[in-house]
N, CA, C and O atoms as a printed pandas DataFrame, in Angstrom:
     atom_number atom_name residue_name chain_id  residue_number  x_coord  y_coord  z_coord
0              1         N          UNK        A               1    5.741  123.363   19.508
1              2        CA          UNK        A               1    6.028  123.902   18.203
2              3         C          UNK        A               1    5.766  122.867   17.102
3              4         O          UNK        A               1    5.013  123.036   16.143
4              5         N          UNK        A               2    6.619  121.580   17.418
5              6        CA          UNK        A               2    6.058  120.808   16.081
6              7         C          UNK        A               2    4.249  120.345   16.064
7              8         O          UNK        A               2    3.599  120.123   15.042
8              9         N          UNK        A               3    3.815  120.298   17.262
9             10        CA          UNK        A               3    2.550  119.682   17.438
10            11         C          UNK        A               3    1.636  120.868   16.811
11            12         O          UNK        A               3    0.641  120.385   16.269
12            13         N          UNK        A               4    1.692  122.310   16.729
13            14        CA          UNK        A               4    1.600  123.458   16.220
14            15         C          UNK        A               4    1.359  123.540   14.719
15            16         O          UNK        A               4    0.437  123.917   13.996
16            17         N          UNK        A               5    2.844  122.913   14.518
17            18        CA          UNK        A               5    2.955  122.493   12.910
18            19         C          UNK        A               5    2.202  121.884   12.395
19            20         O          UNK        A               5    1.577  122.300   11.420
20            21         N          UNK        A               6    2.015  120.441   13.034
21            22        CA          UNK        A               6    1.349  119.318   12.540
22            23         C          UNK        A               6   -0.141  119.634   12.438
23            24         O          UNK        A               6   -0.863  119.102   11.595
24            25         N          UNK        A               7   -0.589  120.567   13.380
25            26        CA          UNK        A               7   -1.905  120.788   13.534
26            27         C          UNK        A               7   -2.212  121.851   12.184
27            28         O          UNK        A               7   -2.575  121.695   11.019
28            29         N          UNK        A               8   -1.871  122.923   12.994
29            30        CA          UNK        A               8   -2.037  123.996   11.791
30            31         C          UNK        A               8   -1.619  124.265   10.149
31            32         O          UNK        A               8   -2.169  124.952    9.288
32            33         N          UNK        A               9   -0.173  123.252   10.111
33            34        CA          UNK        A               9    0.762  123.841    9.192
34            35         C          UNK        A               9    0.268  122.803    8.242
35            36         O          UNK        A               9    0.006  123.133    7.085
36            37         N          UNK        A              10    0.142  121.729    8.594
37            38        CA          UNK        A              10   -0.798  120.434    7.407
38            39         C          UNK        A              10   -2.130  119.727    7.607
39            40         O          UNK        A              10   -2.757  119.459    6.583
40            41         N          UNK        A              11   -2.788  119.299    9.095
41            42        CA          UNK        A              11   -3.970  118.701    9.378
42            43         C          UNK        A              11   -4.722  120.260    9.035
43            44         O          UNK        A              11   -5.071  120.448    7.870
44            45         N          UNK        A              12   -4.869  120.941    9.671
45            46        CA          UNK        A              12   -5.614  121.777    9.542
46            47         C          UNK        A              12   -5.474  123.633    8.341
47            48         O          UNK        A              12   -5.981  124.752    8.424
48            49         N          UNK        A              13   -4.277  122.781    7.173
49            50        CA          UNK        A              13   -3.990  123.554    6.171
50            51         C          UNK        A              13   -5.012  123.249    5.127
51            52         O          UNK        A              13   -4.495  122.272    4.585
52            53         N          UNK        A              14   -6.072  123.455    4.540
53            54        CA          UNK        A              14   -6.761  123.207    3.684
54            55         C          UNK        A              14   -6.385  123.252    2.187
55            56         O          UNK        A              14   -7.067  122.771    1.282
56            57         N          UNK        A              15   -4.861  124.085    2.006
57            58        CA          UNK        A              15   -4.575  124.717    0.982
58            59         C          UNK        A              15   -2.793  123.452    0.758
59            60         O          UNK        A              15   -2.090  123.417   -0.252
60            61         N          UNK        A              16   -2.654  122.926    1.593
61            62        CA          UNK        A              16   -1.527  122.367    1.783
62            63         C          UNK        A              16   -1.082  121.450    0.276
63            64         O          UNK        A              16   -0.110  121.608   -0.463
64            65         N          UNK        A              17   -2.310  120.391    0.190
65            66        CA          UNK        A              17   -2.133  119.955   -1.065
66            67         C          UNK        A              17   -1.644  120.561   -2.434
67            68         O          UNK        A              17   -0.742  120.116   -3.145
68            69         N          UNK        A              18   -2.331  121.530   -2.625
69            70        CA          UNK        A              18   -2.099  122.592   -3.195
70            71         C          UNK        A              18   -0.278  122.375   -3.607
71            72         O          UNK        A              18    0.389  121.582   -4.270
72            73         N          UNK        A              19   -0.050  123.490   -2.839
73            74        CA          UNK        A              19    1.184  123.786   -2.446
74            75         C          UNK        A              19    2.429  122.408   -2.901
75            76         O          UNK        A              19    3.370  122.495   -3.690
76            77         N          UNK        A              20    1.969  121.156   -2.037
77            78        CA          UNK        A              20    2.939  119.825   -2.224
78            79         C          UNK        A              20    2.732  119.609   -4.055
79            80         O          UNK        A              20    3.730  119.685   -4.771
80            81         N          UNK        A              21    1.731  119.415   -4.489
81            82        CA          UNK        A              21    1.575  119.784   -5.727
82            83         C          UNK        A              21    2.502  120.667   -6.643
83            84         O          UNK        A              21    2.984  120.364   -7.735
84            85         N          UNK        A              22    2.617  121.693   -6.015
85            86        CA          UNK        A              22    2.718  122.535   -7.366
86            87         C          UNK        A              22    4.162  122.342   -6.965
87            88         O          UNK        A              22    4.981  122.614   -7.843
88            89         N          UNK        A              23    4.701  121.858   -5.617
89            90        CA          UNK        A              23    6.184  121.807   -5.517
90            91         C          UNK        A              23    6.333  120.643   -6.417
91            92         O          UNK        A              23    7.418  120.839   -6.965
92            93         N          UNK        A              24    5.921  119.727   -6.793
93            94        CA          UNK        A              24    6.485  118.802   -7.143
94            95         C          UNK        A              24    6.223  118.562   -8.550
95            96         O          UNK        A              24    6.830  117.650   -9.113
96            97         N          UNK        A              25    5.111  119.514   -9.390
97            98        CA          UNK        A              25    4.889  119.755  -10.968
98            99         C          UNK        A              25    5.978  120.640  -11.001
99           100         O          UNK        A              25    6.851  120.127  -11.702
100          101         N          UNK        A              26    6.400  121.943  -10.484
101          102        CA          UNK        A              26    7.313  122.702  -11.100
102          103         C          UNK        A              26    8.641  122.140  -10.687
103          104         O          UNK        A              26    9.537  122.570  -11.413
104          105         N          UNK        A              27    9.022  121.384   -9.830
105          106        CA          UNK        A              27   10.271  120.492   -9.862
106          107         C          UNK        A              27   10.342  120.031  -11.325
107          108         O          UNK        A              27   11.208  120.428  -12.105
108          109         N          UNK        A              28    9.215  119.030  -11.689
109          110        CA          UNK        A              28    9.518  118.389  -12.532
110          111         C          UNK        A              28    9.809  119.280  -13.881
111          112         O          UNK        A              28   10.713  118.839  -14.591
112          113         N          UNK        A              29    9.306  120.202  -14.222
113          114        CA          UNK        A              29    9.218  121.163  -14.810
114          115         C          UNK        A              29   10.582  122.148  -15.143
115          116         O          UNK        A              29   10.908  122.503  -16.276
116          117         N          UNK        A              30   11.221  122.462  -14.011
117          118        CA          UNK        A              30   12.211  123.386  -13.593
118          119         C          UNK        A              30   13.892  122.103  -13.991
119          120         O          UNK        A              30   15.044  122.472  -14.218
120          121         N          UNK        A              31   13.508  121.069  -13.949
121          122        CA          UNK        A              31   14.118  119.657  -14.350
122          123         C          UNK        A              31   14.516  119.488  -15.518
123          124         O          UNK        A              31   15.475  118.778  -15.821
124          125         N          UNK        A              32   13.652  120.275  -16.481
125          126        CA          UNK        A              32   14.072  120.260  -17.901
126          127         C          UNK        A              32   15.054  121.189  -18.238
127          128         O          UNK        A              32   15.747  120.967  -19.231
128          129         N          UNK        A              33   15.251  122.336  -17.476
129          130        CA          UNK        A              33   16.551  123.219  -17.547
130          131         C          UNK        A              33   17.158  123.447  -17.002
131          132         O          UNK        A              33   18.111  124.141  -17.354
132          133         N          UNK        A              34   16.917  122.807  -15.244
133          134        CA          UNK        A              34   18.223  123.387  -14.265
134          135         C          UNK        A              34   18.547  122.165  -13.659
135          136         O          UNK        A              34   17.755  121.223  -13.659
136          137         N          UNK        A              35   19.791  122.111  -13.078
137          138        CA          UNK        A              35   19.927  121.058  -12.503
138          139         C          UNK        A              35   19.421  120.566  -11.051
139          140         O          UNK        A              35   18.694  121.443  -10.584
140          141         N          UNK        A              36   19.525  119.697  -10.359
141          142        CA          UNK        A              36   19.145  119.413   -9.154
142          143         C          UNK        A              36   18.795  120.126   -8.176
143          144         O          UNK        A              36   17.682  120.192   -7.654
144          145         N          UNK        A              37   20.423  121.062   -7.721
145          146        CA          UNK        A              37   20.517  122.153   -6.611
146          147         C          UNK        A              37   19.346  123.199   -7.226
147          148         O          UNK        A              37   18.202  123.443   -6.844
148          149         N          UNK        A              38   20.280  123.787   -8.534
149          150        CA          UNK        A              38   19.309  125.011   -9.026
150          151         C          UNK        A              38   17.697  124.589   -8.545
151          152         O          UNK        A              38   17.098  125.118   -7.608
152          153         N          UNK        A              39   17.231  123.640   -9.322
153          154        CA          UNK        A              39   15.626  122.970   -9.393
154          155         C          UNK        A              39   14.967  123.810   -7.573
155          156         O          UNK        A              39   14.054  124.619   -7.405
156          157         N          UNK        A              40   15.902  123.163   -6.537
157          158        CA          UNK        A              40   15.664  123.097   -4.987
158          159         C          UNK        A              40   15.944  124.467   -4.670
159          160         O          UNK        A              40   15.461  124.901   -3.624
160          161         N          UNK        A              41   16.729  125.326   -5.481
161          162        CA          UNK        A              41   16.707  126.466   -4.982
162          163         C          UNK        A              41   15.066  127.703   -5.141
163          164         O          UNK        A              41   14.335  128.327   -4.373
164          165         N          UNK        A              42   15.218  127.443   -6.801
165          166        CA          UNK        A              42   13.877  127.593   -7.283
166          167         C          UNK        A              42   12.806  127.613   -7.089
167          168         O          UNK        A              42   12.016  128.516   -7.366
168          169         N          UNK        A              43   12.463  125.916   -6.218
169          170        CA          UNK        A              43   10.988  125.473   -5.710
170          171         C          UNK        A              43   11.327  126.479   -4.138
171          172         O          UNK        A              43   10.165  126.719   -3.811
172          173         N          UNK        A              44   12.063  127.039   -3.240
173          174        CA          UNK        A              44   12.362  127.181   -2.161
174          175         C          UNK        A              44   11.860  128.833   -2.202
175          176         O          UNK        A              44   10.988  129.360   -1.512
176          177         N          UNK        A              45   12.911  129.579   -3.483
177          178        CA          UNK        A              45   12.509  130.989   -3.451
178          179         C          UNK        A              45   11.044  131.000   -3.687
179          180         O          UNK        A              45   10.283  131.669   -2.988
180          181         N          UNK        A              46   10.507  129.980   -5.042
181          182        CA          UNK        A              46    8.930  130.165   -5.434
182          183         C          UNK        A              46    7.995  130.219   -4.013
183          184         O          UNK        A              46    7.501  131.204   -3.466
184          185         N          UNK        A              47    7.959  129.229   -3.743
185          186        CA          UNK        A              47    7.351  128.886   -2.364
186          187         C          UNK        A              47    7.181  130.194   -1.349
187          188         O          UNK        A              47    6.118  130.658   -0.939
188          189         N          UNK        A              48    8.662  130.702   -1.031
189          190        CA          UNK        A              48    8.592  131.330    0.058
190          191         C          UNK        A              48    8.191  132.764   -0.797
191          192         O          UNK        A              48    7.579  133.597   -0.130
192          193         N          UNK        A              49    8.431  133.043   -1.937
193          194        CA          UNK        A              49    7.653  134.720   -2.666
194          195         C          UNK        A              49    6.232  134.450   -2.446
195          196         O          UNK        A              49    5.491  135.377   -2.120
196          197         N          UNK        A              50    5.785  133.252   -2.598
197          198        CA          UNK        A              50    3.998  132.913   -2.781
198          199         C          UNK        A              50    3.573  133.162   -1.385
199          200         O          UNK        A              50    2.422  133.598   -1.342
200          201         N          UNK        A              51    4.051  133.044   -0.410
201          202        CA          UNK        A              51    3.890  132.941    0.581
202          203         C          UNK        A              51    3.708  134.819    0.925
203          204         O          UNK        A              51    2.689  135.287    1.433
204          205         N          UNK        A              52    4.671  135.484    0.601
205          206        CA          UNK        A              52    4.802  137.075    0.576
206          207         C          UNK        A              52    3.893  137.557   -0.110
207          208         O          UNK        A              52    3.199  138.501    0.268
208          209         N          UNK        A              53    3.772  136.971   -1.213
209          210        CA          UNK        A              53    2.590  137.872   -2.067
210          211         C          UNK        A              53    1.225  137.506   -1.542
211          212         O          UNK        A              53    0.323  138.344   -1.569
212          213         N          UNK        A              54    1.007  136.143   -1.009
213          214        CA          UNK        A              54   -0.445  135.928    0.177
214          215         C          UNK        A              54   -0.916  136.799    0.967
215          216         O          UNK        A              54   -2.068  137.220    1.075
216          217         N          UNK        A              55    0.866  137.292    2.024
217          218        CA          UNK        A              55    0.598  137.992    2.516
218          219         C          UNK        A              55   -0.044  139.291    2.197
219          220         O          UNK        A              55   -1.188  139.621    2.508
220          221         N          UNK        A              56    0.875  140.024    1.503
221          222        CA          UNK        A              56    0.348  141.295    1.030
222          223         C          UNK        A              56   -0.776  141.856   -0.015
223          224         O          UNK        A              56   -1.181  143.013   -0.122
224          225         N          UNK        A              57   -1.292  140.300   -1.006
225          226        CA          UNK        A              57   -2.620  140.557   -1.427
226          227         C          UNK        A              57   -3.869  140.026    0.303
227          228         O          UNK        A              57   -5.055  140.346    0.384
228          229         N          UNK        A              58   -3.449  139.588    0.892
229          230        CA          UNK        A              58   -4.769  139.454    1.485
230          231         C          UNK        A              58   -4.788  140.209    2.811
231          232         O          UNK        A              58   -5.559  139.945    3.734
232          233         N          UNK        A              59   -3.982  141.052    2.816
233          234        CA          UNK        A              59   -4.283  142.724    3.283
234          235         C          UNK        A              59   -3.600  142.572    5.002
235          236         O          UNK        A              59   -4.048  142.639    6.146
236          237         N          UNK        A              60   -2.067  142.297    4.243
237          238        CA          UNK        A              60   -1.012  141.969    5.573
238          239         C          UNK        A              60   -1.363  141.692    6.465
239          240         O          UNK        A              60   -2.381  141.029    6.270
240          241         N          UNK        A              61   -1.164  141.774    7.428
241          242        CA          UNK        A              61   -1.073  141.512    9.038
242          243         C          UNK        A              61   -3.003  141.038    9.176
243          244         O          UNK        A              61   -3.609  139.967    9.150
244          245         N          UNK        A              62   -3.417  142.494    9.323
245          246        CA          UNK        A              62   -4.815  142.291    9.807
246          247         C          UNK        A              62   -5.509  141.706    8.646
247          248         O          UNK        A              62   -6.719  141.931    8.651
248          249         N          UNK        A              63   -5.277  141.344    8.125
249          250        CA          UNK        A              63   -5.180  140.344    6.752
250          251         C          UNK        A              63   -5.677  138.582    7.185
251          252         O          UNK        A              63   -6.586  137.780    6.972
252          253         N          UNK        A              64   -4.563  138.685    7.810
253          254        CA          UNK        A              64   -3.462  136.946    8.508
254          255         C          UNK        A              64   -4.857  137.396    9.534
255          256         O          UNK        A              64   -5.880  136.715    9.587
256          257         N          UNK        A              65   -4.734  138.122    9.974
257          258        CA          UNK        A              65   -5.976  137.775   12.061
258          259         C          UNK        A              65   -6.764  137.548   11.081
259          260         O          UNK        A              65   -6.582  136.367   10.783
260          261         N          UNK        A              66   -7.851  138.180   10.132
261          262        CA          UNK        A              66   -8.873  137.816    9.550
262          263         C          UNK        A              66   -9.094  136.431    9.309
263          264         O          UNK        A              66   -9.870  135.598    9.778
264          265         N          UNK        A              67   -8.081  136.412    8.336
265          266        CA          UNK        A              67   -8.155  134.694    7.556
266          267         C          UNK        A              67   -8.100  133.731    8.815
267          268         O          UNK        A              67   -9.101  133.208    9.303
268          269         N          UNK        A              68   -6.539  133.529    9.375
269          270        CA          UNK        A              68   -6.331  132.585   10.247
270          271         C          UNK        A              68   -6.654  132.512   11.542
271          272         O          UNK        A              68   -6.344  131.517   12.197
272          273         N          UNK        A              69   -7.402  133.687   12.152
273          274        CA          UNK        A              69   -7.646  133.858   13.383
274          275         C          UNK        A              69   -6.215  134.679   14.460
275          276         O          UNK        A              69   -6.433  135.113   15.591
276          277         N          UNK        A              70   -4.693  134.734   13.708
277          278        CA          UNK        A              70   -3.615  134.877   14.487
278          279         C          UNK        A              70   -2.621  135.357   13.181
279          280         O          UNK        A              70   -2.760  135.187   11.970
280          281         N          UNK        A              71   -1.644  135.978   13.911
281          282        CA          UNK        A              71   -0.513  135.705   12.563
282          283         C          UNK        A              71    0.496  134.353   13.236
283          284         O          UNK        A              71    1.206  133.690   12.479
284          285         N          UNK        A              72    0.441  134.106   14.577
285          286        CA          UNK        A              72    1.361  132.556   14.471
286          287         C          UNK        A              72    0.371  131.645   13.772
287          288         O          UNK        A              72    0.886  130.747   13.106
288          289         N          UNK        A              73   -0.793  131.700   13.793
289          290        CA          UNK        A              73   -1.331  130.649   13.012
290          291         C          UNK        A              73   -1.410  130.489   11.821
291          292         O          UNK        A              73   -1.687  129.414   11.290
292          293         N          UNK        A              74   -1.140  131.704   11.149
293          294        CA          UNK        A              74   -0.865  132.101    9.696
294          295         C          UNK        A              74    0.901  131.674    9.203
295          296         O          UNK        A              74    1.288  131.316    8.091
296          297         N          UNK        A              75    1.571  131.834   10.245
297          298        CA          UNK        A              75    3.175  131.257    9.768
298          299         C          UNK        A              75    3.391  129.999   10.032
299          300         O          UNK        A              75    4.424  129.539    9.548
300          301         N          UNK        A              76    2.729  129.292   10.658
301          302        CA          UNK        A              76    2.728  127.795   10.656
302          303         C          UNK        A              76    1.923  127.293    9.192
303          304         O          UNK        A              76    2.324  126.401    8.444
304          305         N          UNK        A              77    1.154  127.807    9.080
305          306        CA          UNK        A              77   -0.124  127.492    7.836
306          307         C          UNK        A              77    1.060  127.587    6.702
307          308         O          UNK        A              77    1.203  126.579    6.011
308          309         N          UNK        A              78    1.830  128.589    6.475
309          310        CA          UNK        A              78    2.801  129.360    5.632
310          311         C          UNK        A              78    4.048  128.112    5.488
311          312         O          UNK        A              78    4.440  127.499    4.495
312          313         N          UNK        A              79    4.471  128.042    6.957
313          314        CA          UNK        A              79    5.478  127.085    7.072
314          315         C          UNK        A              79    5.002  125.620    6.646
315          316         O          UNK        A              79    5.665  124.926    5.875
316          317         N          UNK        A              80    4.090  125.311    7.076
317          318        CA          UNK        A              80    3.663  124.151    5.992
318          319         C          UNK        A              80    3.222  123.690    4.666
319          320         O          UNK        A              80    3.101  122.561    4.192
320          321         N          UNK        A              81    2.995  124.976    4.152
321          322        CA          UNK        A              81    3.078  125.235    2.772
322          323         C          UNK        A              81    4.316  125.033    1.970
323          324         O          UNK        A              81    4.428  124.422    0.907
324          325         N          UNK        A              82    5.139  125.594    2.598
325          326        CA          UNK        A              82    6.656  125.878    2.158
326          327         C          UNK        A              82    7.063  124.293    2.582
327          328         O          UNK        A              82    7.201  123.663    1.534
328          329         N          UNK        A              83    7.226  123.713    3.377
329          330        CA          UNK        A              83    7.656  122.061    3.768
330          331         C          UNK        A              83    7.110  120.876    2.682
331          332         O          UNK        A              83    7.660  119.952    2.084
332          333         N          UNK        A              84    5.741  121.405    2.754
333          334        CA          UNK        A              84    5.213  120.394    1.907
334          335         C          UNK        A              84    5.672  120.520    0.329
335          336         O          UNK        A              84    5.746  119.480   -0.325
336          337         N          UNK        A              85    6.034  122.003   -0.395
337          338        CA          UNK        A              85    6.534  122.476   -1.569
338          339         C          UNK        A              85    7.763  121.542   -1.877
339          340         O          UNK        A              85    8.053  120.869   -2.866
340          341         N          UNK        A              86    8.409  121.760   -0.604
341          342        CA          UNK        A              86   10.185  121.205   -0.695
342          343         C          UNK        A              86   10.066  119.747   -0.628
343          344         O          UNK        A              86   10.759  119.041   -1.361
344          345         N          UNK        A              87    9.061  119.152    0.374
345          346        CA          UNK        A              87    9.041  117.430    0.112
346          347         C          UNK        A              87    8.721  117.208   -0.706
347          348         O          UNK        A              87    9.362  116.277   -1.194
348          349         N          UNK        A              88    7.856  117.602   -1.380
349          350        CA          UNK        A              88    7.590  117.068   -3.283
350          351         C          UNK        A              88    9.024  117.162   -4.226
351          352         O          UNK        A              88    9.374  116.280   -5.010
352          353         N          UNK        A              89    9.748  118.400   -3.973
353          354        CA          UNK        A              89   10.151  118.352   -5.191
354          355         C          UNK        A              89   11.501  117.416   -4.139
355          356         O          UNK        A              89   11.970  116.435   -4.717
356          357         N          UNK        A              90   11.746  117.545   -3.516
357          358        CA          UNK        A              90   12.841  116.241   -2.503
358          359         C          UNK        A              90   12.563  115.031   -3.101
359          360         O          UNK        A              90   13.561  114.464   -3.546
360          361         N          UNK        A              91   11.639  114.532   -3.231
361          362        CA          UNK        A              91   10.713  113.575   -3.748
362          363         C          UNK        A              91   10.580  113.278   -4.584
363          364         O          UNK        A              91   10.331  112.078   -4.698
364          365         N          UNK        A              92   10.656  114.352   -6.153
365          366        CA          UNK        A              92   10.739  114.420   -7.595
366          367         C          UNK        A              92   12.202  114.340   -7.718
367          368         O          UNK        A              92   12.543  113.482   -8.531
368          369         N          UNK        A              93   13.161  114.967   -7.163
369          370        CA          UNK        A              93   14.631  114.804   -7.310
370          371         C          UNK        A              93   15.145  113.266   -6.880
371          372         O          UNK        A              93   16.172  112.847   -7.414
372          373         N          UNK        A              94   14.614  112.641   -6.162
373          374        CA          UNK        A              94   14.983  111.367   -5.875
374          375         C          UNK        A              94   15.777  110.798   -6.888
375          376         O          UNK        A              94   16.191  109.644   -6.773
């Protein structure tokens, strides 16, 4: 499972940067009006809606087999999206 992760969810996430990025601009961002917790709650719901709306603009399920070849390979890809979101802004909250 973690070797899964590591493979799919960040070595082989192309979009991952992305994602650690924008967790850690809208931390900083979300910083100017909420506090800490709020900020982490925020980057957590954002993350995981972006992740839903992926799904369902890129044509659900048989969507995920298209793109990723699998849908476990698509929720690891997902799950590392979402990890890398939260270590940025973990990271910006420091």
């Amino acid at each position: 499972m973690i070797r899964k992760l590591w493979d799919w969810g960040f070595i082989g996430n192309v979009w991952a940067w992305f994602h650690i990025m924008a967790g850690g601009f809208f931390a900083k961002i979300a910083l100017i009006w909420f506090d800490k917790t709020e900020t982490m709650v925020i980057i957590l719901v954002s993350a995981i809606l972006w992740e839903v709306i992926e799904y369902y603009w890129d044509g659900k399920a048989e969507g995920m087999v298209d793109i990723y070849g699998s849908i476990e390979r698509w929720l690891y890809d997902a799950a590392g999206d979402i990890l890398g979101a939260m270590l940025m802004c973990t990271i910006i909250l420091m």
